[in-house]
N, C-alpha and C positions, 0 to 999 in steps of 0.2 A: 259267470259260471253258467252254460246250460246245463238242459235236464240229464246228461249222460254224467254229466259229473257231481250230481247228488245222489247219494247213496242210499241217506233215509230219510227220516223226519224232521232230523235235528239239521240235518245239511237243508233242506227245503226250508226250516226256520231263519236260518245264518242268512240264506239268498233273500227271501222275504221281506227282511229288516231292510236290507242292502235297496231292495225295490222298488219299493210303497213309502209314503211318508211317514212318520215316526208317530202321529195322531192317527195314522192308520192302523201303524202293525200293532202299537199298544192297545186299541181296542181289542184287535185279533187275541191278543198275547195275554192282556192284563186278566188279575181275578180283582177280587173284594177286599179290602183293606190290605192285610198285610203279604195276601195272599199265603199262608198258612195253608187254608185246604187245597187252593191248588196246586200245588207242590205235593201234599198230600198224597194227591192222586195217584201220580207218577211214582215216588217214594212207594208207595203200596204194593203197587205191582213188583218195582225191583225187590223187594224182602221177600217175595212169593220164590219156590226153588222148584224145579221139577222132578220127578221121580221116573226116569226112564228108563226101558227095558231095552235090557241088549241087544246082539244078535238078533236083531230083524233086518231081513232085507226089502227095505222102502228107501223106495227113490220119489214114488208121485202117490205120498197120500192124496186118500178125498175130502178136498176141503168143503163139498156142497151140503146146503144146508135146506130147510124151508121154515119159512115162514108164513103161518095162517095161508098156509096154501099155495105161495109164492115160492118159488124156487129161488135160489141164491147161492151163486157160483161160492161163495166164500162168504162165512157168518163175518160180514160188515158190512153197515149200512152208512148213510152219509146223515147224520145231524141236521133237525133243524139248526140254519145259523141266521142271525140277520146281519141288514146292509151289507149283502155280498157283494154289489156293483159295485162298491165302494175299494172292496180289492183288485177287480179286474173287472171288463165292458163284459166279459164271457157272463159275469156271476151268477145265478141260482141255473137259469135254461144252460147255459155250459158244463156245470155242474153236474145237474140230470144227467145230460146225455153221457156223461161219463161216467156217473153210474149204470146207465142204461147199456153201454159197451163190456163193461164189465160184467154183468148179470146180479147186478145188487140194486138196492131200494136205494131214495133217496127222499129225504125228507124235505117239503119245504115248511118255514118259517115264516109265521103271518106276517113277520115285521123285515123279509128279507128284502124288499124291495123292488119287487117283483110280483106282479099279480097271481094266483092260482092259475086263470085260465092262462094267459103269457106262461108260463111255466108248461104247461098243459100241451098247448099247439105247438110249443118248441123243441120240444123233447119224448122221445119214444120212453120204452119201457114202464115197471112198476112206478105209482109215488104215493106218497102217503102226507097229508097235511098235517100239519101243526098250528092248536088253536089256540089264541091266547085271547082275553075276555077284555076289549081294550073299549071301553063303554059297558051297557046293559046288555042282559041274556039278548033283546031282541038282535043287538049288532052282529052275538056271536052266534045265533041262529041265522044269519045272512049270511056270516062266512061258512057255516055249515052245510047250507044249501049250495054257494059257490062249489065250495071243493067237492059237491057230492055231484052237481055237475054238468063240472070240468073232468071227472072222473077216480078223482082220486080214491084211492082202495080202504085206506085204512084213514082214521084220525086219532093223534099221541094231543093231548089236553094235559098243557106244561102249568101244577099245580103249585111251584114255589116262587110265585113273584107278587106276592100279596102286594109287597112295596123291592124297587129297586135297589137293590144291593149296593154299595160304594164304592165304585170301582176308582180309585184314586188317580191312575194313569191317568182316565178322561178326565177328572179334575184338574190335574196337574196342568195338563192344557189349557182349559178354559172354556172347552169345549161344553156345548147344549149337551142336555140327555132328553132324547137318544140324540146319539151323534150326524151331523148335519156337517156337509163341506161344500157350503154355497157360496154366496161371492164374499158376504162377511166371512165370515170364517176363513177363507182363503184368504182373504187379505190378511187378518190378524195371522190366519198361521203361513204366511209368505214363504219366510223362508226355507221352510220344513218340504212346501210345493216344492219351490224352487229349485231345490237340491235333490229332487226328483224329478224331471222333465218329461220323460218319456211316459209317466206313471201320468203327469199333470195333460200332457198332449191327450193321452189316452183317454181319461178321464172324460176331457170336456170335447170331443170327437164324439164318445158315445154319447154324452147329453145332449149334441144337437143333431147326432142320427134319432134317440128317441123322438125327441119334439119334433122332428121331421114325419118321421115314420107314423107317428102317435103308439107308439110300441108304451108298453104298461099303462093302457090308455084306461084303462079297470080303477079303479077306486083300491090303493093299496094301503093298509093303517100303517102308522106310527109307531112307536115304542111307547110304554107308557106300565104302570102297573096292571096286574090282572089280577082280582082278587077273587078266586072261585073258592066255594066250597064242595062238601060235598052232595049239598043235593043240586046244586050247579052240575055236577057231572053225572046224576042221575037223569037231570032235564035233558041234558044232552044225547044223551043214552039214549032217549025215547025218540031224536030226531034225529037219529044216525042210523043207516042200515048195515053198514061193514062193522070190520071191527073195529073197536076204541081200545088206546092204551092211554094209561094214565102214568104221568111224566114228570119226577121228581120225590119220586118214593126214597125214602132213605129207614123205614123198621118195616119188620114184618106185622106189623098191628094195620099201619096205612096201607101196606099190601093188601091184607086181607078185605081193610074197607073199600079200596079201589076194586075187587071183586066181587062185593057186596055190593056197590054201586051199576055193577053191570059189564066191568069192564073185563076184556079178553086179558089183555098184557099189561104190566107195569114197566117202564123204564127205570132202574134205579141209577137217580143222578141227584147232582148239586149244583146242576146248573155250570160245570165246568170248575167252580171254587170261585162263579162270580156272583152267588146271591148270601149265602146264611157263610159268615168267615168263624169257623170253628165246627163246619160240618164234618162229618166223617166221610173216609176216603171211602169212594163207591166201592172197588174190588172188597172191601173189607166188611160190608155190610151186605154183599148179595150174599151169601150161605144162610143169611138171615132171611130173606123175604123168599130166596128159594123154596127154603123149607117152610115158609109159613100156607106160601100158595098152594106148593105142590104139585099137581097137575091139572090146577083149574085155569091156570094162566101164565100165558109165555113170560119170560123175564129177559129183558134186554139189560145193558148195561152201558154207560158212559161215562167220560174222564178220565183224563192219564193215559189212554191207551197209544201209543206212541210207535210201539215195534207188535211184526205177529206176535214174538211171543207172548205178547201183552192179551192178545186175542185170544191165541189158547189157553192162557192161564183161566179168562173170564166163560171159556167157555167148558172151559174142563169145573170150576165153583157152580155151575151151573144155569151161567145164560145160553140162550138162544143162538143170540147174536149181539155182536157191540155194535152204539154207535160214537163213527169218529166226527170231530168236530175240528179243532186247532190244526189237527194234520193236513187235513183236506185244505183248509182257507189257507194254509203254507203255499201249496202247489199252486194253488188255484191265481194268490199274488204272486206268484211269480211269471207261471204261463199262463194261465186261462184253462182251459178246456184242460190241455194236453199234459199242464202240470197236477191237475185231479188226477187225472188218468194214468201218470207217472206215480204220485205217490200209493195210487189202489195198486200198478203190479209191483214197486215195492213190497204195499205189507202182502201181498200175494204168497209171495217169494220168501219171505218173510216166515209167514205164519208155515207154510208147505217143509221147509227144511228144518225149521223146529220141530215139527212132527215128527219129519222123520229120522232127526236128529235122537228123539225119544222115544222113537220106535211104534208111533202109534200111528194107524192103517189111517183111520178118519174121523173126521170129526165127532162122526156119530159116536166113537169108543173112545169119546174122553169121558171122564168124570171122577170125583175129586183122589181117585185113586194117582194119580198121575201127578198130584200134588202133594208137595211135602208137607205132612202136619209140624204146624208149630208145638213148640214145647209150651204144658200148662205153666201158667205163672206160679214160682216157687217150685217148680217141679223140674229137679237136675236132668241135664242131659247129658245120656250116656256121652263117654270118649271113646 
């Protein structure tokens, strides 16, 4: 199937599987045990209904947005993810640049597999790093000084992986955490390669253009746990000059102390539904940290978000902007570059005809009006 003939998210998933090896897409794919909250996610969003007005005539709401000063064609940004090489040779720098085509941010991931500065030289536009504390403060004061630079604008300080989550699929493999596809591993998961060829060609072409090249020639970390706190994120505060978001807020209590620590924005996530299994569904807890902040700090959001409407619902509850994470690495395994950049003017396309499906001008004029209120518990609803 090419890209003309995937419609959305879920068609980009279906091709994906089809793609990459099955120790691949399941990393992409899997959450935490029984995967309960990641399902969650998604489930969230569909229960959400909208409340649209009629009789308007829109064809091309505005979907742009800003963030801490940055413009953005459409409130989406790209996720940090890791081991993206591991989907396609394009991975994190291919990435970028298709956000950077697009006019959105793009996060990268300490553990993506790809240096900052490689990320940096290879790719135009906004980006913003993502720190994870994989050693002592000194290590991640190094990566703070890398990404500050190589240039990057913003740093998101991903607070919930004190220890790694169970993700079962990688177990069910046999596979290392974090995940490794070297010549053991290859050998042990043979067959899985093997009934992927183009994916296994592909693969081992870019590892010996890197090692030719000396391409991510930079010292890139591991996976591993990060155990911060929060005067962890006040330390950092003090060695960072842009802004800081703190990443993996799930009440309005650690909202407020990730503002008290100093930080601009919170991301309210759970890691996708791959660290704490019986979190609650992101969409369901921003009205929570919204109103806890206020207007002292942006609020992003991530998980589940699949279709635009997914976007405007999270943005109409009161984020900023979402970030997407599984949707992206869909595209991204199947074409590289040009399948990011297919599934961003999907949710494009997407998010714009819901709009104006419900009659609302832009972005700027959502807010939770536009959403239907649920009914109180024990509290009839009219017929």
């Amino acid at each position: 199937m090419g890209l003309d003939r995937i419609f959305n998210v879920a068609d980009a998933r279906r091709v994906a599987k089809r793609t990459i090896p099955r120790v691949v897409f399941d990393y992409i794919d899997g959450g935490a045990e029984d995967e309960v909250t990641m399902g969650q996610n998604t489930a969230a969003f569909r229960s959400l209904s909208f409340r649209p007005r009629m009789a308007a005539m829109l064809e091309a709401p505005d979907l742009a947005t800003t963030v801490f000063g940055t413009p953005l064609s459409m409130p989406v940004i790209l996720a940090p993810c890791g081991l993206v090489r591991l989907m396609h040779p394009d991975g994190a720098i291919g990435a970028s640049r298709a956000a950077a085509d697009a006019g959105i941010v793009s996060v990268l991931s300490t553990v993506a597999g790809t240096s900052p500065e490689d990320v940096a030289e290879g790719s135009s536009g906004p980006k913003w790093f993502q720190l994870y504390k994989l050693g002592d403060l000194d290590a991640a004061d190094q990566l703070v000084e890398r990404a500050k630079q190589a240039g990057y604008e913003a740093l998101v300080v991903t607070v919930d992986t004190n220890v790694l989550g169970r993700r079962e699929r990688d177990v069910r493999h046999g596979v290392s955490i974090p995940l490794k596809v070297g010549v053991r591993e290859a050998m042990r998961l043979g067959p899985q390669v093997l009934a992927r060829p183009k994916w296994a060609a592909a693969y081992v072409r870019a590892q010996a253009e890197a090692k030719r090249e000396g391409a991510d020639r930079r010292n890139v970390p591991e996976m591993d746990r990060s155990p911060y706190t929060w005067a962890d994120v006040e330390h950092i505060r003090a060695n960072w000059d842009g802004p800081l978001l703190v990443k993996g807020v799930l009440t309005g209590d650690d909202a407020r102390r990730a503002v008290q620590c100093g930080a601009e924005g919170v991301v309210v996530s759970n890691h996708g539904g791959r660290q704490l299994e019986g979190a609650p569904a992101t969409v369901r807890v921003l009205p929570e940290v919204v109103e806890a902040v206020g207007s002292e700090a942006v609020v992003l959001l991530d998980g589940g978000v699949r279709r635009g409407g997914d976007v405007v619902k999270a943005v109409a509850l009161g984020a900023q902007a979402v970030l997407i994470g599984r949707a992206y690495l869909y595209g991204l395994a199947v074409a590289g570059q040009a399948g990011v950049a297919h599934v961003l003017d999907i949710l494009r396309t997407e998010t714009a005809r819901t709009m104006a499906l419900m009659g609302c001008p832009s972005v700027s004029a959502l807010d939770r009006t536009w959403i239907q209120a649920e009914p109180e518990v024990g509290k009839a609803v009219p017929s």
